[in-house]
CHARMM-style PDB file with segment names, atoms N, HN, CA, C and O in Angstrom:
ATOM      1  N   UNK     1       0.837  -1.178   0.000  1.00  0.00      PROA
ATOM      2  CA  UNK     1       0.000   0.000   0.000  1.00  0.00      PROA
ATOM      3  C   UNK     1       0.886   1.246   0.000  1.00  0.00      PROA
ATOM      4  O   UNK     1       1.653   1.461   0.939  1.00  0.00      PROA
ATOM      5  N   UNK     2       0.775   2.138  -1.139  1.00  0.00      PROA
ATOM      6  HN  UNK     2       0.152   1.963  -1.901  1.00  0.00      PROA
ATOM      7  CA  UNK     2       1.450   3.434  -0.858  1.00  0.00      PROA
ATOM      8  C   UNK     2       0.900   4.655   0.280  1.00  0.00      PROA
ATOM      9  O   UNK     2      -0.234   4.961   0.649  1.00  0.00      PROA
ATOM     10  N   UNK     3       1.828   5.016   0.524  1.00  0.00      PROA
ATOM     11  HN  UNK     3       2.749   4.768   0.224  1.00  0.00      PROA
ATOM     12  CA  UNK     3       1.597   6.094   1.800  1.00  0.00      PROA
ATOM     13  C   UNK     3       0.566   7.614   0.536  1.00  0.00      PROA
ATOM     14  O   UNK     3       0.720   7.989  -0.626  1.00  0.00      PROA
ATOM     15  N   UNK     4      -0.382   7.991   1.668  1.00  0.00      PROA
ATOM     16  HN  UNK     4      -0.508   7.686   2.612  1.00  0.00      PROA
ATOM     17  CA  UNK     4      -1.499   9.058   0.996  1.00  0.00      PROA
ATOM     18  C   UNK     4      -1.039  10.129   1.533  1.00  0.00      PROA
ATOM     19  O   UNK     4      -0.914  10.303   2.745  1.00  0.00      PROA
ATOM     20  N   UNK     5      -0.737  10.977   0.591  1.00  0.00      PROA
ATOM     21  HN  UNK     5      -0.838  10.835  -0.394  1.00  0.00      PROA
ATOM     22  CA  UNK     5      -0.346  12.573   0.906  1.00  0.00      PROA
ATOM     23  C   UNK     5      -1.266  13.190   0.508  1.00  0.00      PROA
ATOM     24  O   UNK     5      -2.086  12.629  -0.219  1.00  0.00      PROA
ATOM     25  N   UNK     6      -1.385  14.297   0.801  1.00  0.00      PROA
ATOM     26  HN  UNK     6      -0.719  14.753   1.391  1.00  0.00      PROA
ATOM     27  CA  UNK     6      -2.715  15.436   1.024  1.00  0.00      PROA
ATOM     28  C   UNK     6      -2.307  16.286  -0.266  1.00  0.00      PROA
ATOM     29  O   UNK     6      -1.240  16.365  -0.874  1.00  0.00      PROA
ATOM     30  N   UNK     7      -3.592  16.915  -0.465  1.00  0.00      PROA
ATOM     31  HN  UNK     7      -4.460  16.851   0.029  1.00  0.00      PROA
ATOM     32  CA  UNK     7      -3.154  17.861  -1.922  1.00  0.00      PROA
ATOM     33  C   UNK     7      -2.422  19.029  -1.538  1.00  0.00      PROA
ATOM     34  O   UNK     7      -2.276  19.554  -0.434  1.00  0.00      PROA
ATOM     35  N   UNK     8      -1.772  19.480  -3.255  1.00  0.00      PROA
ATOM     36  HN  UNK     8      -1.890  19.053  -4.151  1.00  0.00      PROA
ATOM     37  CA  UNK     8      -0.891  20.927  -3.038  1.00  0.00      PROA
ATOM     38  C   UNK     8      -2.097  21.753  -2.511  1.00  0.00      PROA
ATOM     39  O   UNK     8      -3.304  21.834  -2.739  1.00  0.00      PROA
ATOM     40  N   UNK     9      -0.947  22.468  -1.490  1.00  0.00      PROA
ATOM     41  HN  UNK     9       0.033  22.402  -1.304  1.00  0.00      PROA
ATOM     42  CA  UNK     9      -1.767  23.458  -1.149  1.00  0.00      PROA
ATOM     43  C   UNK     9      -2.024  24.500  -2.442  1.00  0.00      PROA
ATOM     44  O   UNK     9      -3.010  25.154  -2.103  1.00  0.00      PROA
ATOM     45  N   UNK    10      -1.726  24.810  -3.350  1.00  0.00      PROA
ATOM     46  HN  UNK    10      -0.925  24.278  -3.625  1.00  0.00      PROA
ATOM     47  CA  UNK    10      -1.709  25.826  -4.556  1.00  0.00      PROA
ATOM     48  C   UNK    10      -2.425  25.466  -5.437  1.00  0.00      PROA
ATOM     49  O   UNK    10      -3.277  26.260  -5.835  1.00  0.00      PROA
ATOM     50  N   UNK    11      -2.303  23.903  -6.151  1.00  0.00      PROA
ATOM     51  HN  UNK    11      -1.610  23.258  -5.828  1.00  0.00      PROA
ATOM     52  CA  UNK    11      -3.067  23.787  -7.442  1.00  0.00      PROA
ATOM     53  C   UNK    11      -4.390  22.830  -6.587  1.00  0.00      PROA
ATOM     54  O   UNK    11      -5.398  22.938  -7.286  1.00  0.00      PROA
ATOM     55  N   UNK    12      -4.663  22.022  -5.428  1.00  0.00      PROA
ATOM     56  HN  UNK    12      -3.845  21.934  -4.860  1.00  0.00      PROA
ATOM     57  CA  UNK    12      -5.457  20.842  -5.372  1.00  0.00      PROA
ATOM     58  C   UNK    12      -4.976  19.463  -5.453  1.00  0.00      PROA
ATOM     59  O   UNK    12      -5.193  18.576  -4.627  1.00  0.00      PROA
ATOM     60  N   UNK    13      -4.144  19.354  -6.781  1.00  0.00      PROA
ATOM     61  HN  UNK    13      -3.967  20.075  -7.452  1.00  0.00      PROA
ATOM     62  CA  UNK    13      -3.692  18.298  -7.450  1.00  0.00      PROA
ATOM     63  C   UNK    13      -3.119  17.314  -6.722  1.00  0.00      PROA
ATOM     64  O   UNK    13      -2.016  17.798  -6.469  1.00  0.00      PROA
ATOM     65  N   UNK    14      -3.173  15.842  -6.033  1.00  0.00      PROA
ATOM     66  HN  UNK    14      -4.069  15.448  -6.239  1.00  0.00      PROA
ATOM     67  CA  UNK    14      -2.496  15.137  -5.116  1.00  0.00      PROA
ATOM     68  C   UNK    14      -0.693  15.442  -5.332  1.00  0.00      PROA
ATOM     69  O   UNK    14      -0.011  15.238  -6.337  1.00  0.00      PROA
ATOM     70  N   UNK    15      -0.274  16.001  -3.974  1.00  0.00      PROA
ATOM     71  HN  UNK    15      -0.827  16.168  -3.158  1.00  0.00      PROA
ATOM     72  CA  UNK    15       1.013  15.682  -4.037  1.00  0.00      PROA
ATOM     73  C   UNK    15       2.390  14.690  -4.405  1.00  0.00      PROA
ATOM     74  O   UNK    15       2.362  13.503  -4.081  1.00  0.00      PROA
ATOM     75  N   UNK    16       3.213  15.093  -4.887  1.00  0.00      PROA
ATOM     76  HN  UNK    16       3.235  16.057  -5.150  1.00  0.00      PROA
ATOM     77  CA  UNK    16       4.389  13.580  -5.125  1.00  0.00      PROA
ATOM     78  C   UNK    16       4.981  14.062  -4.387  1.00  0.00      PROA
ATOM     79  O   UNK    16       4.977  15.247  -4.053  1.00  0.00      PROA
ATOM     80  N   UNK    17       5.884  12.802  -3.834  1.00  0.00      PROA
ATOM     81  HN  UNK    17       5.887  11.840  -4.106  1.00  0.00      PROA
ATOM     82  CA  UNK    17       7.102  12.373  -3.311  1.00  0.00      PROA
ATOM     83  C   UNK    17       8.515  13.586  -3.294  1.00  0.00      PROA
ATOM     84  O   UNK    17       9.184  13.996  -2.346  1.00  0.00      PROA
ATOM     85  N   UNK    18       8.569  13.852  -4.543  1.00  0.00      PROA
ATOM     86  HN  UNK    18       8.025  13.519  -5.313  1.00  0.00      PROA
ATOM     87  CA  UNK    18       9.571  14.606  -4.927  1.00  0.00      PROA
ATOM     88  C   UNK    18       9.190  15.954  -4.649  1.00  0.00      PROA
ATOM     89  O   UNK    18      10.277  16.527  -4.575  1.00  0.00      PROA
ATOM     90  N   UNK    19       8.509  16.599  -4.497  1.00  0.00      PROA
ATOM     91  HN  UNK    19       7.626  16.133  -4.557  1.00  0.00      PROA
ATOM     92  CA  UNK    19       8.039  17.705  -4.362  1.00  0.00      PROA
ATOM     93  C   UNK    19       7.260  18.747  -3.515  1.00  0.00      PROA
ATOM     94  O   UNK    19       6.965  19.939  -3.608  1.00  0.00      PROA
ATOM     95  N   UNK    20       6.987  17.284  -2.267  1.00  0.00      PROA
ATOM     96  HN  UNK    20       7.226  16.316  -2.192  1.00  0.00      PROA
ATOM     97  CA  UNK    20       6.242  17.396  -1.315  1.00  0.00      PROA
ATOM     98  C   UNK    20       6.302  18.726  -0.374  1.00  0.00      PROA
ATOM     99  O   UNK    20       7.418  19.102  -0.016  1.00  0.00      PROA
ATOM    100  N   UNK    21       5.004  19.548   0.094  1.00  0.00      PROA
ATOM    101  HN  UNK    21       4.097  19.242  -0.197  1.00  0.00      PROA
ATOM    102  CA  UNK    21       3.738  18.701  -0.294  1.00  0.00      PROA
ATOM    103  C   UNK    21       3.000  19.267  -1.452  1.00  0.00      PROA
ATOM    104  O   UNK    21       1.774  19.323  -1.554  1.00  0.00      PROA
ATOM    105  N   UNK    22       3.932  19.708  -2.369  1.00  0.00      PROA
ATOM    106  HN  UNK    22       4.928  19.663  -2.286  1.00  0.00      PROA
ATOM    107  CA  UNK    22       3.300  20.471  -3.346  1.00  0.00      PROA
ATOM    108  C   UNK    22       3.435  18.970  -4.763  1.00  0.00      PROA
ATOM    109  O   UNK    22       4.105  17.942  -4.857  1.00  0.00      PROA
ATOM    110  N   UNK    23       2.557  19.545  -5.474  1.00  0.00      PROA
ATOM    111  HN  UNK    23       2.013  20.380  -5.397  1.00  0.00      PROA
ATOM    112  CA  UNK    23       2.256  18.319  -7.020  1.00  0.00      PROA
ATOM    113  C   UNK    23       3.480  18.563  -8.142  1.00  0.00      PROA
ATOM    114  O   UNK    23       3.579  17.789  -9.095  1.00  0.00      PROA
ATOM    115  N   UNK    24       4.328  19.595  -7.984  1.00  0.00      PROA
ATOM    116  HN  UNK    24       4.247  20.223  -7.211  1.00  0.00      PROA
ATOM    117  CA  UNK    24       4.959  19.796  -8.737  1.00  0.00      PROA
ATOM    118  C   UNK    24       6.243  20.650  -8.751  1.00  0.00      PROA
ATOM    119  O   UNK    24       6.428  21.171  -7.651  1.00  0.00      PROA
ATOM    120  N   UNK    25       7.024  20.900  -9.510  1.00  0.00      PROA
ATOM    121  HN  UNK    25       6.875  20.477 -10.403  1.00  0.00      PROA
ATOM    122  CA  UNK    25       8.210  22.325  -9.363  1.00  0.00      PROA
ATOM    123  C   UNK    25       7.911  23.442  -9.633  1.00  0.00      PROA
ATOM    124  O   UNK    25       8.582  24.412  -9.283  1.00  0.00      PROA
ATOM    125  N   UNK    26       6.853  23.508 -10.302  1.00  0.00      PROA
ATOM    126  HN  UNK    26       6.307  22.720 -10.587  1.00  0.00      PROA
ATOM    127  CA  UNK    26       6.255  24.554 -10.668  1.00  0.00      PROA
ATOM    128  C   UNK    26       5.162  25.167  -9.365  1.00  0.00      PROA
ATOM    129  O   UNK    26       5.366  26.365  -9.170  1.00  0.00      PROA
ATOM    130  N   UNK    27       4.324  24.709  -8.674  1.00  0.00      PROA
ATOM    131  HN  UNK    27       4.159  23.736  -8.832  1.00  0.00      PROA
ATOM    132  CA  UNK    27       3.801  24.656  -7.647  1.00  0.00      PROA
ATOM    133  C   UNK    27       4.747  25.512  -6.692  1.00  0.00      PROA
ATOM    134  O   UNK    27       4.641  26.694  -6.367  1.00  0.00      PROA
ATOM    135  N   UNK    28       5.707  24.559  -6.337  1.00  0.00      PROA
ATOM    136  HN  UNK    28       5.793  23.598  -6.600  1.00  0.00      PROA
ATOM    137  CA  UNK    28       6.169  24.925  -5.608  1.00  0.00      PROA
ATOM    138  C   UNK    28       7.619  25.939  -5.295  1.00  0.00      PROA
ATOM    139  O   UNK    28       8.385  26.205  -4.368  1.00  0.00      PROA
ATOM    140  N   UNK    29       7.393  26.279  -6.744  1.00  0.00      PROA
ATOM    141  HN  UNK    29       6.771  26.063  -7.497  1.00  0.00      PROA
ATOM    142  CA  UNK    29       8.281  27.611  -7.318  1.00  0.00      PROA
ATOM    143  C   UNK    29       6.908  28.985  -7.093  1.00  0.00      PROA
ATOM    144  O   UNK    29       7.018  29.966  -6.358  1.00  0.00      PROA
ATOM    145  N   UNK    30       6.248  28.791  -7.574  1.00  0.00      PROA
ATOM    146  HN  UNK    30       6.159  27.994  -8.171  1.00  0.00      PROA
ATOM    147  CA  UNK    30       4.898  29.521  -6.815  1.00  0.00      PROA
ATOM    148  C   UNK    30       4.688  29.764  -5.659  1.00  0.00      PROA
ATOM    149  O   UNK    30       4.232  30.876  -5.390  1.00  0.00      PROA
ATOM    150  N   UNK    31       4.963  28.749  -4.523  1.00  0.00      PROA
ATOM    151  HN  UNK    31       5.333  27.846  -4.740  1.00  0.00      PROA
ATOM    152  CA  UNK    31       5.019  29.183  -3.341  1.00  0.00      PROA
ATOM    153  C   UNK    31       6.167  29.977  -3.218  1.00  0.00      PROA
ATOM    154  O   UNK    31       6.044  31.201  -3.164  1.00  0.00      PROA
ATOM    155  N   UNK    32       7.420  29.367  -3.161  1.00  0.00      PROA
ATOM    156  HN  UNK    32       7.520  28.373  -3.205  1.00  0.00      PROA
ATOM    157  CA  UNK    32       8.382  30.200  -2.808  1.00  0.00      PROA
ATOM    158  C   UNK    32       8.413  31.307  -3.566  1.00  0.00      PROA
ATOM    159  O   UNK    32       9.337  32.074  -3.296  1.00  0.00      PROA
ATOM    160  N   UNK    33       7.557  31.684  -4.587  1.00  0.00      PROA
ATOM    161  HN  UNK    33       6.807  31.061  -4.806  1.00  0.00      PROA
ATOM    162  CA  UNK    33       8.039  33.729  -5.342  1.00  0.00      PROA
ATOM    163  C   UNK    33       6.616  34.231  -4.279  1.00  0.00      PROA
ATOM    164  O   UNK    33       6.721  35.440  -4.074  1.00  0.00      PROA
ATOM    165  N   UNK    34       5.389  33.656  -3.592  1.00  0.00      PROA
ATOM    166  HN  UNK    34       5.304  32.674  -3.759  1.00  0.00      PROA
ATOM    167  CA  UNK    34       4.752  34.264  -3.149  1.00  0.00      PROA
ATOM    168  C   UNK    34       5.223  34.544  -1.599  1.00  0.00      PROA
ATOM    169  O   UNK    34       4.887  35.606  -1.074  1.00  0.00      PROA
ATOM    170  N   UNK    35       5.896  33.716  -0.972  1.00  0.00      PROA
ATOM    171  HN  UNK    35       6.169  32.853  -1.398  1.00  0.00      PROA
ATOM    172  CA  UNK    35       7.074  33.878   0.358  1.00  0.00      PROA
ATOM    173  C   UNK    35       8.240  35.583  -0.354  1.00  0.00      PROA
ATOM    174  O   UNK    35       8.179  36.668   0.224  1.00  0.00      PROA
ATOM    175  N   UNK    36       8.985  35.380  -1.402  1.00  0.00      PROA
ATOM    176  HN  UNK    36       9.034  34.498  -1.871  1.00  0.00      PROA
ATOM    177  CA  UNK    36       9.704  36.392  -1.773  1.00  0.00      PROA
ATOM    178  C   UNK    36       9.046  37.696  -2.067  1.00  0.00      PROA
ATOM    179  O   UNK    36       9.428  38.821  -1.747  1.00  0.00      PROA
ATOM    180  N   UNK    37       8.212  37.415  -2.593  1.00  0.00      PROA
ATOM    181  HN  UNK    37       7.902  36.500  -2.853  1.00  0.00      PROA
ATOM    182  CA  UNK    37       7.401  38.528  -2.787  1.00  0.00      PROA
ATOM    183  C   UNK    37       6.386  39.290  -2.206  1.00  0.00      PROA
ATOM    184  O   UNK    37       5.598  40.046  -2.775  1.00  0.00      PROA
ATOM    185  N   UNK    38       6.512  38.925  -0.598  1.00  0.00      PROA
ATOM    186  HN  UNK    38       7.152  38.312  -0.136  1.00  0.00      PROA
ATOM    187  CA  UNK    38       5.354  39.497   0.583  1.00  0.00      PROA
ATOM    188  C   UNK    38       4.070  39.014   0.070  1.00  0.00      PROA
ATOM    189  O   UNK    38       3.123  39.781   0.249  1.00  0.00      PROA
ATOM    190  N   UNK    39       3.834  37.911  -0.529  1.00  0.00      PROA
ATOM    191  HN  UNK    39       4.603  37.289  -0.675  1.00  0.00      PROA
ATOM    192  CA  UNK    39       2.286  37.821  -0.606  1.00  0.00      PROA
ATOM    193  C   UNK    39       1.777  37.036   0.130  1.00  0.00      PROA
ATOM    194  O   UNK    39       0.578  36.772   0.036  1.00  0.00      PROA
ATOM    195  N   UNK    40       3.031  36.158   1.560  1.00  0.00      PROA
ATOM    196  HN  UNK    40       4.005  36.372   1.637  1.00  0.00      PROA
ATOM    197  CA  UNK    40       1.868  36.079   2.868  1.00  0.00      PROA
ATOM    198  C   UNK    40       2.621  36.925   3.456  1.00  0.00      PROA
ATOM    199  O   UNK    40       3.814  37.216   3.369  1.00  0.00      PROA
ATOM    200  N   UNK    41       1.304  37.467   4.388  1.00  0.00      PROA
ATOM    201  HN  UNK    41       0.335  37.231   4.459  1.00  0.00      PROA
ATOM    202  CA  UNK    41       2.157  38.026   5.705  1.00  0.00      PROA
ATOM    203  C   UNK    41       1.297  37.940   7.050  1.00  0.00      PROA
ATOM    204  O   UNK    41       0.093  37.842   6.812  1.00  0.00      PROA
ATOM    205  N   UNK    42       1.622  37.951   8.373  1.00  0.00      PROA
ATOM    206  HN  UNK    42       2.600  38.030   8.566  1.00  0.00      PROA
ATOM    207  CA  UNK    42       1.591  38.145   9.510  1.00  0.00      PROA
ATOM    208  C   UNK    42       0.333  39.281   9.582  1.00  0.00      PROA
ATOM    209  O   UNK    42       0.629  40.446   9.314  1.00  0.00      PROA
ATOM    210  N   UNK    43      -0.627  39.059   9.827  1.00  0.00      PROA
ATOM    211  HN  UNK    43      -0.868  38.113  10.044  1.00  0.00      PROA
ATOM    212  CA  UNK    43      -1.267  40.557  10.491  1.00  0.00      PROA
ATOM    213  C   UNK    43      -0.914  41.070  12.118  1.00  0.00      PROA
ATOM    214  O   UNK    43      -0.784  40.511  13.207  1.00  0.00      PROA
ATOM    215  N   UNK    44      -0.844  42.457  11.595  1.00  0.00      PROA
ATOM    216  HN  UNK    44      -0.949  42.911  10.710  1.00  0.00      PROA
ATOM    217  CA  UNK    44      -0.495  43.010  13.251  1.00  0.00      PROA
ATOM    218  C   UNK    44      -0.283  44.531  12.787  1.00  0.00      PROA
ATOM    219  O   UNK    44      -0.414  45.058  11.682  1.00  0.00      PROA
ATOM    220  N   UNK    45       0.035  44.967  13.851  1.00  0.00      PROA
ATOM    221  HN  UNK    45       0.142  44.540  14.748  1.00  0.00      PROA
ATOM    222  CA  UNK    45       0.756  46.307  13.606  1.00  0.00      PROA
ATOM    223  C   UNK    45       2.073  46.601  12.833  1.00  0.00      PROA
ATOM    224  O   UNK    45       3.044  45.851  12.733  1.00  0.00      PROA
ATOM    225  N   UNK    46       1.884  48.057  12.214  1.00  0.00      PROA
ATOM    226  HN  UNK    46       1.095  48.667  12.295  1.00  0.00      PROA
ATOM    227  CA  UNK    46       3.027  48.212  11.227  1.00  0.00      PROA
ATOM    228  C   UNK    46       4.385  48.968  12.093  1.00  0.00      PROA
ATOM    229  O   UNK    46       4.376  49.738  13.053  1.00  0.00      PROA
ATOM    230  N   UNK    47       5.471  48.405  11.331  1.00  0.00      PROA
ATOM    231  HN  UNK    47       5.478  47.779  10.551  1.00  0.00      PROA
ATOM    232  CA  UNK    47       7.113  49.064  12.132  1.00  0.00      PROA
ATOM    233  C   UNK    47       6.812  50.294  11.580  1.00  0.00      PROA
ATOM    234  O   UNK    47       6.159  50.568  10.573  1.00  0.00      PROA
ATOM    235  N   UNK    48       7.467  51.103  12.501  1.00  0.00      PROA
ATOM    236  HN  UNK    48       7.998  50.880  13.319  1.00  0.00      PROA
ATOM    237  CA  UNK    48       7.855  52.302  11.600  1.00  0.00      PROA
ATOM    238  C   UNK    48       8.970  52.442  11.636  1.00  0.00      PROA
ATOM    239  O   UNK    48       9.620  52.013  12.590  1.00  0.00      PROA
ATOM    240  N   UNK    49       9.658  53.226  10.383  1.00  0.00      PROA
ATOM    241  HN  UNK    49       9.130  53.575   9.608  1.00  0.00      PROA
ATOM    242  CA  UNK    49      10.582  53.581   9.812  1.00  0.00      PROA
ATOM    243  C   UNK    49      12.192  53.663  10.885  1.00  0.00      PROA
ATOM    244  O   UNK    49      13.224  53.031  10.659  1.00  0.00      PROA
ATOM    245  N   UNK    50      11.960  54.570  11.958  1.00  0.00      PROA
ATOM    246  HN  UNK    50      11.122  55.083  12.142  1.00  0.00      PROA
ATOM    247  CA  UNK    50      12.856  54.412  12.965  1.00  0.00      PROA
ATOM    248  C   UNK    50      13.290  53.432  13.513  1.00  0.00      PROA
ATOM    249  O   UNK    50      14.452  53.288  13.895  1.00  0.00      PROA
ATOM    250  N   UNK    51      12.183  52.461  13.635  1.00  0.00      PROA
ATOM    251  HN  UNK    51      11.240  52.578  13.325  1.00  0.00      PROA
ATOM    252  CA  UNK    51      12.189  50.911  14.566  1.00  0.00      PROA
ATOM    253  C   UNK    51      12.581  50.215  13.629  1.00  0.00      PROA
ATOM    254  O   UNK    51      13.064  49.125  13.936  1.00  0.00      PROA
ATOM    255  N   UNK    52      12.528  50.501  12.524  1.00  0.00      PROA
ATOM    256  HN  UNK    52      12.136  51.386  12.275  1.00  0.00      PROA
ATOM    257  CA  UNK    52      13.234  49.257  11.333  1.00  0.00      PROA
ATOM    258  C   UNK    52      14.592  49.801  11.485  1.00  0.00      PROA
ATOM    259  O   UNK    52      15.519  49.019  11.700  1.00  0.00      PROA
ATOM    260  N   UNK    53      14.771  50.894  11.407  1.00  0.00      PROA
ATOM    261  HN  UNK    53      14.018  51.529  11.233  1.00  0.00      PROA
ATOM    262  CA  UNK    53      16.366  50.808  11.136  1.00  0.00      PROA
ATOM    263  C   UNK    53      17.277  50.538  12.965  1.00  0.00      PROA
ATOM    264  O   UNK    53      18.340  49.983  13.244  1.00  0.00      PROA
ATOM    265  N   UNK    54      16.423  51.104  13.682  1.00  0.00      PROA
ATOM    266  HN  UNK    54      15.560  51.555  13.455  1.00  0.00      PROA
ATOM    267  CA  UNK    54      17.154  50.835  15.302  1.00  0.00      PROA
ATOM    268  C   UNK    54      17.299  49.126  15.428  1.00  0.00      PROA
ATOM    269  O   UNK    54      18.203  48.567  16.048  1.00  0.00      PROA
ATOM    270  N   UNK    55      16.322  48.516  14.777  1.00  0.00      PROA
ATOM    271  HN  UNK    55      15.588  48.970  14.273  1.00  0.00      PROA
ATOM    272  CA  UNK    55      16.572  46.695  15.325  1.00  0.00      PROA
ATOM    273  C   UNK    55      17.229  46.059  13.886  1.00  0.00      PROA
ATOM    274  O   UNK    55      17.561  44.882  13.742  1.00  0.00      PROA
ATOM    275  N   UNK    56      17.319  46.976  13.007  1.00  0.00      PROA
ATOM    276  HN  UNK    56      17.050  47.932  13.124  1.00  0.00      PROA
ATOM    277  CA  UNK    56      17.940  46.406  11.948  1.00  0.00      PROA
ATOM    278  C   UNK    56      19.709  46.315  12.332  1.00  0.00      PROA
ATOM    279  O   UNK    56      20.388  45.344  11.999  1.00  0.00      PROA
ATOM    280  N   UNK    57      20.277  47.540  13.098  1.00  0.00      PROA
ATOM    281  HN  UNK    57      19.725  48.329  13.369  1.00  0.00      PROA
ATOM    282  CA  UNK    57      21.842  47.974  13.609  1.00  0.00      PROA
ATOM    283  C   UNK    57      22.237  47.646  15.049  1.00  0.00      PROA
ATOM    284  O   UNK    57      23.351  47.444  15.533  1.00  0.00      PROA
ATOM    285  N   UNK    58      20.572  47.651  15.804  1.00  0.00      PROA
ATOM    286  HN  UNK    58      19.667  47.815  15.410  1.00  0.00      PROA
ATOM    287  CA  UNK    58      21.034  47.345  17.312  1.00  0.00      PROA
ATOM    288  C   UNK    58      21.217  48.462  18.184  1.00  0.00      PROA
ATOM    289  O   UNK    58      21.560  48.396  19.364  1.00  0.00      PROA
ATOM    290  N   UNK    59      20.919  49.683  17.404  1.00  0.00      PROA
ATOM    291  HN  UNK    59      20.640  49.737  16.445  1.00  0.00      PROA
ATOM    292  CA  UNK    59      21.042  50.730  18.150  1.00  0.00      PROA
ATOM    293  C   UNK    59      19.875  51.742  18.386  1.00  0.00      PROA
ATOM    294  O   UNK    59      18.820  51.843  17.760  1.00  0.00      PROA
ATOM    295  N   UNK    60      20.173  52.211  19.075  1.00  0.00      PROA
ATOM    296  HN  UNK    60      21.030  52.129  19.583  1.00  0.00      PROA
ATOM    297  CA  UNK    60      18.983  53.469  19.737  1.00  0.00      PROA
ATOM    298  C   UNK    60      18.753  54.149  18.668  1.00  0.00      PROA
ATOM    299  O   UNK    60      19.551  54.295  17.742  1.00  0.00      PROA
ATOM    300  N   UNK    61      17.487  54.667  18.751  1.00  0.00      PROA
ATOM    301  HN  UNK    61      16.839  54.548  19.503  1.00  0.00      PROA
ATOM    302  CA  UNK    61      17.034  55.729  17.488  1.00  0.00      PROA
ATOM    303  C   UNK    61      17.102  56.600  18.109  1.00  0.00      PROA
ATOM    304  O   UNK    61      16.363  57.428  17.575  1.00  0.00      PROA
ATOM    305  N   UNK    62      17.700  57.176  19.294  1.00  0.00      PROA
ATOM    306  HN  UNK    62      18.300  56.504  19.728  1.00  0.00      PROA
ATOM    307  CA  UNK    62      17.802  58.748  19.786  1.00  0.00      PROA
ATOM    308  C   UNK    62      19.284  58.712  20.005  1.00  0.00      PROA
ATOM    309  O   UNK    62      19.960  58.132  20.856  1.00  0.00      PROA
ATOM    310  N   UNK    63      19.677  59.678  18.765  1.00  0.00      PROA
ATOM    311  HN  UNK    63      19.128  60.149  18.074  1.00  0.00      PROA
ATOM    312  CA  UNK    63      21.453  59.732  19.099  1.00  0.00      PROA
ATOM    313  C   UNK    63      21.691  60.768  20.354  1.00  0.00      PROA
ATOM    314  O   UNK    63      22.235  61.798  19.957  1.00  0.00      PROA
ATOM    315  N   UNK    64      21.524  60.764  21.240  1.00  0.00      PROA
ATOM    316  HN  UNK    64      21.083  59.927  21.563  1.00  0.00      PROA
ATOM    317  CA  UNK    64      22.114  61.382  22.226  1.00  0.00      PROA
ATOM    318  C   UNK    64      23.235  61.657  22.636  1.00  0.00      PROA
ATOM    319  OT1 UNK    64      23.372  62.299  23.677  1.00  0.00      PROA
TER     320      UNK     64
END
């Protein structure tokens, strides 16, 4: 009996082995440009501009 994998999450199509858990390379070249390309994201509150660059260097945003 072969082992049952669940469909791509992207096309439906039952998953393979090779590619898992997506049906294909193509699939799952789709996921990864929608990961690169912010098309999931986290809901919450937005950084602002200061706080991106203070935790981006490690340093205080008030040069004192």
């Amino acid at each position: 009996m072969s082992p049952k994998f669940a469909s791509c999450p992207i096309c439906g199509q039952p998953s393979q082995m090779k590619t898992r858990p997506f049906c294909s390379d193509r699939c799952r070249d789709r996921d990864l440009l929608q990961w690169l390309g912010d098309g999931y994201r986290v809901p919450g509150a937005g950084v602002t501009e200061d706080a991106q660059k203070s935790s981006d260097y490690g340093v205080d945003s008030d040069p004192d």
